[in-house]
C-alpha positions in Angstrom: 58.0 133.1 169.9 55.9 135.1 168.3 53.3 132.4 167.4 53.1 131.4 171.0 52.5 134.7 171.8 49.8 135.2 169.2 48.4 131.9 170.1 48.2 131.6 173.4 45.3 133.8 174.1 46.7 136.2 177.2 43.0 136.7 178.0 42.9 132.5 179.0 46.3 132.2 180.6 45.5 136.3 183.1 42.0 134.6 183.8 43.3 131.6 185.4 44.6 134.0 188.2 42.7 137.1 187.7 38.8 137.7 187.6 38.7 139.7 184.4 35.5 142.0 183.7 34.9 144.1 180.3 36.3 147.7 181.1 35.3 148.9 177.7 35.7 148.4 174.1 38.4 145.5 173.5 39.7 145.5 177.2 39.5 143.9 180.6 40.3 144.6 184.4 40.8 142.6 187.4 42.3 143.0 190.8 45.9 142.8 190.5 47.7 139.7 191.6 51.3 141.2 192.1 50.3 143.7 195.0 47.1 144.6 197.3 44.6 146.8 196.2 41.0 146.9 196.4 39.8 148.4 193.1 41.0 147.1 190.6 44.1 148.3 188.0 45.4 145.4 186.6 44.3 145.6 182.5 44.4 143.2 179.5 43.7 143.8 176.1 43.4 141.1 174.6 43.6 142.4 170.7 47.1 143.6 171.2 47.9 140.6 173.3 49.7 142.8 176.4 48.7 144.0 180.2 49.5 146.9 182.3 48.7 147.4 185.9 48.5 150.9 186.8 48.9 150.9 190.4 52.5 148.9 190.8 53.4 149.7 186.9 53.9 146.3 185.8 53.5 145.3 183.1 54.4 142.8 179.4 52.8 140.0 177.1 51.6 137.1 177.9 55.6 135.2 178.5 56.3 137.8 181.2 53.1 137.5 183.4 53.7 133.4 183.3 57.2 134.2 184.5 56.5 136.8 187.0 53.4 134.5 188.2 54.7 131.4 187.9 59.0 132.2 188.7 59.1 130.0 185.2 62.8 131.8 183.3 62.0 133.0 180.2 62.6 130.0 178.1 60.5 127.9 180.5 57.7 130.1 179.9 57.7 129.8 175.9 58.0 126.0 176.2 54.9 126.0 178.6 53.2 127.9 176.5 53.9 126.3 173.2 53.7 122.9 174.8 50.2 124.5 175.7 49.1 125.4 172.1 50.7 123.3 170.4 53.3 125.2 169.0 56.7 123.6 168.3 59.6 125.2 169.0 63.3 125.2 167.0 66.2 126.5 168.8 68.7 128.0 166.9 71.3 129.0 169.5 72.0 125.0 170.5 69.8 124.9 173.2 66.9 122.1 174.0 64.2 121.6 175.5 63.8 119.3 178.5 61.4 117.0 176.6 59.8 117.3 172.9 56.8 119.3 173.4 54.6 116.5 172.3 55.6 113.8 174.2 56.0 115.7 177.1 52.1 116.8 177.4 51.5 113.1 176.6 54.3 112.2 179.6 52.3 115.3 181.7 48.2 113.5 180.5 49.5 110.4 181.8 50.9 111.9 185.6 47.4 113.4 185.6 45.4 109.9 185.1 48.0 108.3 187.7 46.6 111.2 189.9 43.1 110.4 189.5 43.6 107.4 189.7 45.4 107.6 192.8 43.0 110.0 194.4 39.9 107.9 193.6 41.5 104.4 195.5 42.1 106.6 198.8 38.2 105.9 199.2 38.7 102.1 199.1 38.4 99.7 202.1 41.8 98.9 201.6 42.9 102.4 202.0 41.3 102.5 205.3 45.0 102.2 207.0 45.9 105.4 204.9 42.9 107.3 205.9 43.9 106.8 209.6 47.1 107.8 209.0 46.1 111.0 207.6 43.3 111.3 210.6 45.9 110.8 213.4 47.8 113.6 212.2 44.6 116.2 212.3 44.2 116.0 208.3 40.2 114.9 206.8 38.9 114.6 203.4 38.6 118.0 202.7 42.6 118.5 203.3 43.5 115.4 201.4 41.4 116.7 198.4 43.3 120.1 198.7 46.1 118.7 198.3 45.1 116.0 196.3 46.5 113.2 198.3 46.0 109.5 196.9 46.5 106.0 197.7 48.4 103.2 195.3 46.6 99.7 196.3 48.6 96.6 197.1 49.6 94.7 193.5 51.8 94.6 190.3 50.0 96.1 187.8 46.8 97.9 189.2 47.8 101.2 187.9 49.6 99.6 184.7 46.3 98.3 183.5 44.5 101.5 184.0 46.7 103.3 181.9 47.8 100.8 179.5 43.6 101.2 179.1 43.6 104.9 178.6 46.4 104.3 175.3 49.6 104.7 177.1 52.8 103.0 175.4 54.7 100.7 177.5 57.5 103.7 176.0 55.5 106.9 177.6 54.9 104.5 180.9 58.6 103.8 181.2 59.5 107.6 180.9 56.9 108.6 182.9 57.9 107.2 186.3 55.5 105.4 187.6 56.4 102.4 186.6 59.3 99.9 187.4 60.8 97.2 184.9 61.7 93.8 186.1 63.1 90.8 185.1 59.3 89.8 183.9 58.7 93.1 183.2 56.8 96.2 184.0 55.0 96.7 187.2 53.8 99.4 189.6 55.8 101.4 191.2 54.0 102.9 193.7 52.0 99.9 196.0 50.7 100.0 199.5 51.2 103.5 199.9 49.6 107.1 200.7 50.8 109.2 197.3 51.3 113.1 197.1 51.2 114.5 193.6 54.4 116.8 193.3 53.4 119.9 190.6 55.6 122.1 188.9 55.0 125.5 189.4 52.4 125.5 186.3 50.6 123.0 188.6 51.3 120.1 186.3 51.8 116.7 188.2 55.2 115.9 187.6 55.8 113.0 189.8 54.9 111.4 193.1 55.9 110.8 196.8 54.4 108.0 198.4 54.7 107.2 202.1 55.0 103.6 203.7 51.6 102.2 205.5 52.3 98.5 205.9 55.0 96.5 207.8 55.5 93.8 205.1 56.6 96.8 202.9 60.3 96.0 202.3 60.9 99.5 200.9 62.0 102.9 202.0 59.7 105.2 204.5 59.4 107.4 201.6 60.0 106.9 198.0 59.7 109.4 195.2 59.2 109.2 191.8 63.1 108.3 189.9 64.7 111.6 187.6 62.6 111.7 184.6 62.5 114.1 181.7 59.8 116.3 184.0 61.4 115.2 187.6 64.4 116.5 188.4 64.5 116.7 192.3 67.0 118.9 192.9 64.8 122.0 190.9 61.4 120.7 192.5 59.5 122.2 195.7 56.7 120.1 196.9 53.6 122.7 197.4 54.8 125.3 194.5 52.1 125.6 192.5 49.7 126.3 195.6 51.8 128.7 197.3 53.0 130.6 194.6 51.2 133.4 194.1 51.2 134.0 198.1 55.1 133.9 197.8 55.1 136.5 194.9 52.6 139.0 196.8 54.6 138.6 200.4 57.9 137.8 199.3 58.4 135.3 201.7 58.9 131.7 201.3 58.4 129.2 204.2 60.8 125.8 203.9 59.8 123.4 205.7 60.7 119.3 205.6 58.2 117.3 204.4 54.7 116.8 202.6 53.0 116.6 206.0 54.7 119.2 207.0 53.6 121.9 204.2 49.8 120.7 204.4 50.0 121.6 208.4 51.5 124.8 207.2 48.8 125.8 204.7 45.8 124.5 206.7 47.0 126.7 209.4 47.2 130.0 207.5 50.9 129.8 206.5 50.7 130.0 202.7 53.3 130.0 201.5 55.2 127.2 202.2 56.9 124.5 200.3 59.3 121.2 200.9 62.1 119.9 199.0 61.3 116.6 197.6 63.8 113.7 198.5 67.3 116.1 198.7 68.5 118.7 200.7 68.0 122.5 200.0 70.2 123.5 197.2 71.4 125.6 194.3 68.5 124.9 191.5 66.1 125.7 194.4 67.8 128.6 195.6 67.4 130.1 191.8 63.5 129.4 191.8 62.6 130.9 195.3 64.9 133.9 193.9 62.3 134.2 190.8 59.5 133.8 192.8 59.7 136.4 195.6 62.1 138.8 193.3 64.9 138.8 194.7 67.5 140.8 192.6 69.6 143.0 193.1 68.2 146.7 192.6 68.0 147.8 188.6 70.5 144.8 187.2 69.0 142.0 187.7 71.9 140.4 189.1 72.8 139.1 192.6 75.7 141.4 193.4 78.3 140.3 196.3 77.7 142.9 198.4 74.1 141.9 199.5 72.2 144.7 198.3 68.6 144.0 198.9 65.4 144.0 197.1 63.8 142.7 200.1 61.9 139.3 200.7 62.6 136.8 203.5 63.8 132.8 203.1 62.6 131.1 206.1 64.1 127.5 207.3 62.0 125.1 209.7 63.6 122.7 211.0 63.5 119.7 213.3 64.6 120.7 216.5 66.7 117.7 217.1 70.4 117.4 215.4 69.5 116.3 212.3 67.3 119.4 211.8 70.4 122.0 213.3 72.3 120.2 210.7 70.0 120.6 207.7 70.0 124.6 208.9 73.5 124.5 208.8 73.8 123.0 205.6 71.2 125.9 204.6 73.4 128.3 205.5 75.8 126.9 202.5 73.1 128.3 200.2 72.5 131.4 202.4 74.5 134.4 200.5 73.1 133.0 197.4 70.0 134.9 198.6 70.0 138.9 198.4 66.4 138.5 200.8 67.0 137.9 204.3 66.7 134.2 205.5 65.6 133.3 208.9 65.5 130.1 210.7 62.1 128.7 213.0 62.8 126.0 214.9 60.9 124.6 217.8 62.1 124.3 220.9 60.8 120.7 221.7 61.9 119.5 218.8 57.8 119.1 217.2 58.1 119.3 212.9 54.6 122.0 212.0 52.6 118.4 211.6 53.4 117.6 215.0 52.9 121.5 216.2 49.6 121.6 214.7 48.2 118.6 216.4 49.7 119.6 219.8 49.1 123.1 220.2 46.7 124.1 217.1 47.5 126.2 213.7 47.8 129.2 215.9 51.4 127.4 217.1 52.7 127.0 213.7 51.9 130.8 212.7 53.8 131.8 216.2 56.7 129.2 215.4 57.3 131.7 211.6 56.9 134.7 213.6 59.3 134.1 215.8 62.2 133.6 213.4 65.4 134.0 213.9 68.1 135.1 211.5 69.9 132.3 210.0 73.2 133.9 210.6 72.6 134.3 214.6 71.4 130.6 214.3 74.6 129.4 212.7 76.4 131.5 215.1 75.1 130.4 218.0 74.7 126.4 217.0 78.6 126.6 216.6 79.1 127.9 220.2 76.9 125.0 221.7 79.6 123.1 220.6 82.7 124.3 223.1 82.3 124.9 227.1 82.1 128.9 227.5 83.0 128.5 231.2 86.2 128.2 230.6 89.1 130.8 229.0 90.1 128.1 226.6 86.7 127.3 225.3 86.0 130.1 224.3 89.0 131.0 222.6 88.2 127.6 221.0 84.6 129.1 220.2 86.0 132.2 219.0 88.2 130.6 216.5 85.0 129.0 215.3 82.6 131.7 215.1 85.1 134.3 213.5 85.3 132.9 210.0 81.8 132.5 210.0 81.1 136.2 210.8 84.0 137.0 208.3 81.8 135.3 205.6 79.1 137.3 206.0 78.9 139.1 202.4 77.0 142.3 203.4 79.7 144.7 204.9 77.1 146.7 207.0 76.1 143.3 209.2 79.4 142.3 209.8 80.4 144.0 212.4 77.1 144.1 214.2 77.4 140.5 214.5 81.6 140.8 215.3 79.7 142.6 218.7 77.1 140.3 219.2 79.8 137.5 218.7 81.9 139.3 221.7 78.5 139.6 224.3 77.5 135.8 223.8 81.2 134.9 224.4 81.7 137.6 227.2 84.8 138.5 225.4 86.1 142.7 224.4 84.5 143.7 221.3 88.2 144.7 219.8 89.7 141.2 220.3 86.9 139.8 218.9 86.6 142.4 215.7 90.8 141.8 215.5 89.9 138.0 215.5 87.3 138.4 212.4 89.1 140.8 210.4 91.9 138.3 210.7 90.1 135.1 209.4 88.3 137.3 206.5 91.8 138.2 205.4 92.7 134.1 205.3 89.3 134.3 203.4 87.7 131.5 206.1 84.3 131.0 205.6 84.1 133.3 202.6 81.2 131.5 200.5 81.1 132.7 196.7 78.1 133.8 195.2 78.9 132.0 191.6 81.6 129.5 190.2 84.6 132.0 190.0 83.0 135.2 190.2 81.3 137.6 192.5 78.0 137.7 191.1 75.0 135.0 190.2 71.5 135.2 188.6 70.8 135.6 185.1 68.9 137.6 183.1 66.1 136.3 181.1 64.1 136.4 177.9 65.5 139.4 175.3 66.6 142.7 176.1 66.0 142.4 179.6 62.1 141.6 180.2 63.1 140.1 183.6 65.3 141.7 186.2 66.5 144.5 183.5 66.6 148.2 183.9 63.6 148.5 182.1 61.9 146.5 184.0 62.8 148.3 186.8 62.0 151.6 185.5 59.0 153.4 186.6 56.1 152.9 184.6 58.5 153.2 182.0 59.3 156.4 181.7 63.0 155.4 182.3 64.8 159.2 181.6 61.6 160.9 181.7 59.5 161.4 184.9 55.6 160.9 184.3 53.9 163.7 182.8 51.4 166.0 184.4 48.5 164.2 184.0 46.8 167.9 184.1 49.0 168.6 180.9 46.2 168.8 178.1 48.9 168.6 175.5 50.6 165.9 177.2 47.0 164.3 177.6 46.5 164.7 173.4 50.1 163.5 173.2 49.7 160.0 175.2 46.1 160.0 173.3 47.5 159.9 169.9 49.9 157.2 170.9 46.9 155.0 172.6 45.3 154.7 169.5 48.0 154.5 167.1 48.9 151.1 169.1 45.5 149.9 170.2 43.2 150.9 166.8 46.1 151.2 164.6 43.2 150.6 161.2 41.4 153.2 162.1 44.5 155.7 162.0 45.0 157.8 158.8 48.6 156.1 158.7 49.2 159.0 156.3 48.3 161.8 158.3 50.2 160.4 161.5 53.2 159.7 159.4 53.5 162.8 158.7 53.9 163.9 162.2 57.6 164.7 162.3 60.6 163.9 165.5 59.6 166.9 167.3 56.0 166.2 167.3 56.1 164.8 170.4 56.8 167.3 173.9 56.7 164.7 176.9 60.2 162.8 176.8 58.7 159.5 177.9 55.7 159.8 174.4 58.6 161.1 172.3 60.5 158.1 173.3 57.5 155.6 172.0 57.0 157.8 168.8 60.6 157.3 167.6 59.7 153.5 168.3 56.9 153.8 166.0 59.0 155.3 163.5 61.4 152.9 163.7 59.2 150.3 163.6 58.6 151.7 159.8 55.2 154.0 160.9 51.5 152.7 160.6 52.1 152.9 157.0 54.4 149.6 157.1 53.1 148.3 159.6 53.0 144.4 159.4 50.1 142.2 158.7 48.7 140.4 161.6 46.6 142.6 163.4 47.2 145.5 166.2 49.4 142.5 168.3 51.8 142.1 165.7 52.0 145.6 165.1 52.7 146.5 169.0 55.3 143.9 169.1 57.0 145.4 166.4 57.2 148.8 168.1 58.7 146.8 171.4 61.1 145.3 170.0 62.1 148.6 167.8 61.9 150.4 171.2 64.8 151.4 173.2 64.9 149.9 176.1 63.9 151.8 179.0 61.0 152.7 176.5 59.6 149.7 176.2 57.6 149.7 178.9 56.2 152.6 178.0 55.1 151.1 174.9 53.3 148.3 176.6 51.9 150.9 179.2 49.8 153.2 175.9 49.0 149.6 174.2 46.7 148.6 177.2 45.6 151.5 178.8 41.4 152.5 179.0 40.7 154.7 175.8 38.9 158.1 176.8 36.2 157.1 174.2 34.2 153.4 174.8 31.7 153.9 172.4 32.0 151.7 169.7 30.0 154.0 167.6 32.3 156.9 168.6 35.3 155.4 168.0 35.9 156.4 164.2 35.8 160.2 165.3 37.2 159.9 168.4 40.7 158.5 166.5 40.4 160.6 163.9 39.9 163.7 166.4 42.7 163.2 168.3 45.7 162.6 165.7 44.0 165.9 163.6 43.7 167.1 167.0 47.8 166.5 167.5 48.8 167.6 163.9 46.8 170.7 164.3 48.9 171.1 167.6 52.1 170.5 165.7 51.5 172.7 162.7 50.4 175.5 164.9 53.8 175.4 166.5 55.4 175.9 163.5 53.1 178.6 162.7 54.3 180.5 165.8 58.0 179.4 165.2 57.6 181.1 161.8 56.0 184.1 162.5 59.0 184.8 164.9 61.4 184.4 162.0 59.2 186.5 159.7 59.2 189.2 162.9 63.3 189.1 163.2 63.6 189.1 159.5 64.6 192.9 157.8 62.7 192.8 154.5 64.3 195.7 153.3 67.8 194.0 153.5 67.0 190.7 152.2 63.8 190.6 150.4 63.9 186.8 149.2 64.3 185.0 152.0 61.4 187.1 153.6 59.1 186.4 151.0 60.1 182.7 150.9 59.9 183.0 155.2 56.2 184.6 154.2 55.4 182.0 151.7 55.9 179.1 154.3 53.8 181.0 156.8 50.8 180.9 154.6 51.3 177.5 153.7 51.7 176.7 157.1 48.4 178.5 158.2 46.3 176.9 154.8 47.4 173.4 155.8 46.0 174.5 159.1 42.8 175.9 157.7 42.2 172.3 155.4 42.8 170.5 158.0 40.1 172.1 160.9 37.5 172.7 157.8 37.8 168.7 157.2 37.4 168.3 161.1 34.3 170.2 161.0 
């Protein structure tokens, strides 16, 4: 890992997301993309391969911001990455990757011809049919470019030749996809049809969806690309890679049903929505949406059973018609996998958001998310549409019904709001009704579990804890230590000397700082990232390959809520920009701390000398008096070389 990291260049992979500007010798700023703010905090330094935003305190190398940017786990990440740069991986614990990193970028080149290809034919005159469809259903050119939607002309082998041309194996075509094999052999798959490129959430084009124009097509309405080593449908969401980033700032995800469905979504100012491909809402999706908006439980990084909350919201459009109340009660299987609250929209005429969008404009999509309703009211009430309320019987019926359901309900603070919500919609007493739950969660009815025989799920990723781990979710990490008092001048010279021990580590007298002993340090949080250096071996053993090698050294000899402390002082702005300046400006601030430090022990001495009875034990007061003017020459040395 640490070759990826060296070699993929965190300066390339931030600037895909983030505008980065200079902000001074060997570092960069941008706008943050985790949270709102107008001037900007996010930094990189690219020499010591970390960033650090110091408005939401984020912060790590260039595998966490892919994670946190992308929801990619931690090994996903490393493969991108070394897939990337060309790094090849070994795993020693077992595991494997889904694909050889080689042939999988050649597997991921040839999706991406198939794609331009695809997108160039929708101009044809024999695409003309799939033009009108997209025009009847309020999308132009400029939408289908957006989303880069394509068209696969009518033949065998139009888009076999084309890549057979660009060098393609009949091997890499047959893993790719794309193609079909026959009793004569390999043909297109794809023919006749309008295609959508399905990305990862890197936004590598993975595989395709292609939707039926012609009536002498024998074949399915829609057919997507067949599991591959990239396609696996059950942990792909159509629309991913574009809505992202709006999913990580708001935390909300928007589900919706189909490819039309999330282009209406997006052109009408709902961005962050997505589409299963092919297969109904599930497990594998579940865990993505849960990396993506952040959904863990508060400072484990596990989903616990009793619903605690980090925030975020899951919302569910549906069809309005029975197959779409089924599909949202189907989603309600995967509900308490999510700690974020999850909502259902549904129209009441039964229009998709394509449909809603043509009829009423974008304006009547926005309203249908706004007006959401929680998924466990929806559940609730679709089950009581199904027995007659008029009578006694019926709703005794209903009751029975509806009970376990509300018994299932994980978080113990919303189940017996919804035991008396249960009781008004059936017109029933609330303590019948409350018996009537407490009586089907004993049976365990409706009782969903989080994870295969246990009470939690999630996972935590990459080492020691770099997603969803306490010290992650420390502040700024500082983790036992509050922030110092930024109007502290020692603690100011304190977090100094540790900026430029990490950040200009060669121009340190590695001697000098060395020397600085355990107690050097006053602020608990810069103590806590000095015994890291320390036990990281000092600056004096410090390992070749440049201030990132040496940074990651001091992580990973960090304790843990310290870490982020680490990676905090390796970014941050230096006080001194001047690349002329910088030579005194190091060397100023470590004298500047040992002076501190010896002039401590100065004082601590003199108050041993002043305790001390000379008379009644003359050598240790001499050899107390001896260290004192040691103490006070080392001092004078050291400010006469400063001057």
């Amino acid at each position: 890992m640490t070759e990826v990291r060296e070699r993929a260049r965190i300066e390339e992979i931030v600037g895909e997301h983030v505008t980065l500007k200079s902000a001074g010798v060997g570092s960069m700023k941008g706008l943050c993309p985790f949270h709102d703010e107008r001037s900007p905090s996010f930094h990189v330094r690219p020499q010591v391969g970390l960033w650090h935003c110091f408005g939401c305190n984020e912060g790590g190398d260039v595998i966490s911001f892919l994670q946190k940017i992308s929801g990619l786990s931690f090994q996903e990440a490393v493969e991108h990455l070394a897939a990337r740069v060309g790094v090849t991986l070994r795993y020693d614990d077992g595991g494997r990757p889904s694909e050889e990193p080689g042939r999988r970028h050649r597997l991921i080149e040839a999706h991406r011809a198939a794609q331009e290809y695809f997108e160039a034919q929708l101009a044809s005159p024999e695409a003309a049919t799939g033009r009108a469809f997209l025009a009847e259903r309020g999308f132009d050119r400029a939408a289908a470019a957006r989303f880069g939607v394509g068209f696969a002309p009518m033949g065998w082998d139009n888009l076999l030749r084309q890549l057979r041309g660009k060098g393609y194996t009949e091997a890499e075509l047959n893993a790719s996809g794309v193609m079909s094999q026959g009793n004569r052999g390999m043909y297109d798959r794809f023919r006749g049809r309008l295609i959508w490129p399905i990305r990862d959430v890197t936004g590598d084009v993975i595989g395709f969806g292609a939707r039926k124009l012609f009536e002498e097509d024998q074949g399915p309405k829609y057919l997507n690309t067949p599991e591959t080593a990239l396609y696996k449908k059950s942990q792909v969401l159509y629309g991913i890679d574009l809505a992202k980033r709006e999913i990580a700032r708001t935390r909300q995800v928007v589900v919706v049903e189909g490819y039309t469905d999330v282009m209406a979504a997006h052109l009408s100012g709902v961005t962050t929505a997505v589409a299963t491909c092919g297969t109904a809402f599930g497990s594998e999706h579940t865990r993505l949406v849960r990396r993506l908006i952040g959904d863990t439980a508060t400072g484990s990084g596990v989903q616990l059973a009793s619903g605690t909350s980090t925030g975020g919201e899951v919302i569910f459009t549906f069809d309005g018609d029975a197959a779409g109340q089924k599909a949202a009660m189907r989603a309600f299987g995967e509900d308490q996998q999510f700690s974020a609250q999850t909502f259902v929209a549904v129209e009441p005429s039964g229009m998709d958001p394509c449909e809603l969008r043509q009829a009423k404009g974008p304006e009547a999509v926005r309203a249908l998310v706004a007006g959401r309703q929680p998924l466990f009211e929806f559940v609730i009430r679709t089950t009581l549409r199904s027995h007659d309320l008029e009578t006694a019987e019926g709703r005794v019926a209903a009751l029975r019904s509806a009970a376990p359901i509300v018994a299932g309900i994980r978080d113990a603070a919303l189940r017996p709001e919804y035991a008396r919500m249960l009781a008004g919609w059936l017109g029933m007493e609330s303590d019948a009704v409350r018996r009537a739950v407490a009586a089907a969660g004993k049976g365990g009815a409706g009782v969903r579990p989080s994870g295969p025989g246990s009470g939690v799920t999630g996972e935590r990723e990459g080492p020691r804890g770099r997603a969803g781990s306490p010290a992650a979710a420390a502040p700024n990490g500082s983790g036992a230590a509050g922030r110092p008092d930024p109007r502290d001048r020692i603690a100011q010279l304190e977090r100094q000397a540790l900026e430029v021990a990490l950040q200009l580590p060669d121009k340190v007298d590695a001697g000098m700082f060395d020397s600085l002993g355990a107690d050097a340090f006053q602020v608990p949080m810069y103590r806590a990232v000095h015994e890291a250096i320390r036990a990281a071996g000092g600056l004096g053993a410090r390992p070749d390959g440049g201030a990132a090698r040496w940074v990651e050294s001091v992580r990973e000899a960090a304790a843990e809520a310290a870490e982020p402390a680490v990676t905090e002082l390796a970014v941050a702005p230096l006080q001194e920009d001047r690349v002329s300046a910088l030579d005194d400006y190091v060397a100023g601030v470590v004298r500047s701390l040992v002076d501190l430090g010896i002039t401590r022990e100065i004082a601590n001495a003199r108050g041993r000398l002043q305790r001390m009875d000379p008379e009644a034990e003359p050598e240790a007061y001499q050899a107390a008096f001896a260290a004192l003017v040691a103490l006070e020459g080392r001092r004078r040395a050291l400010r006469v070389e400063d001057d």
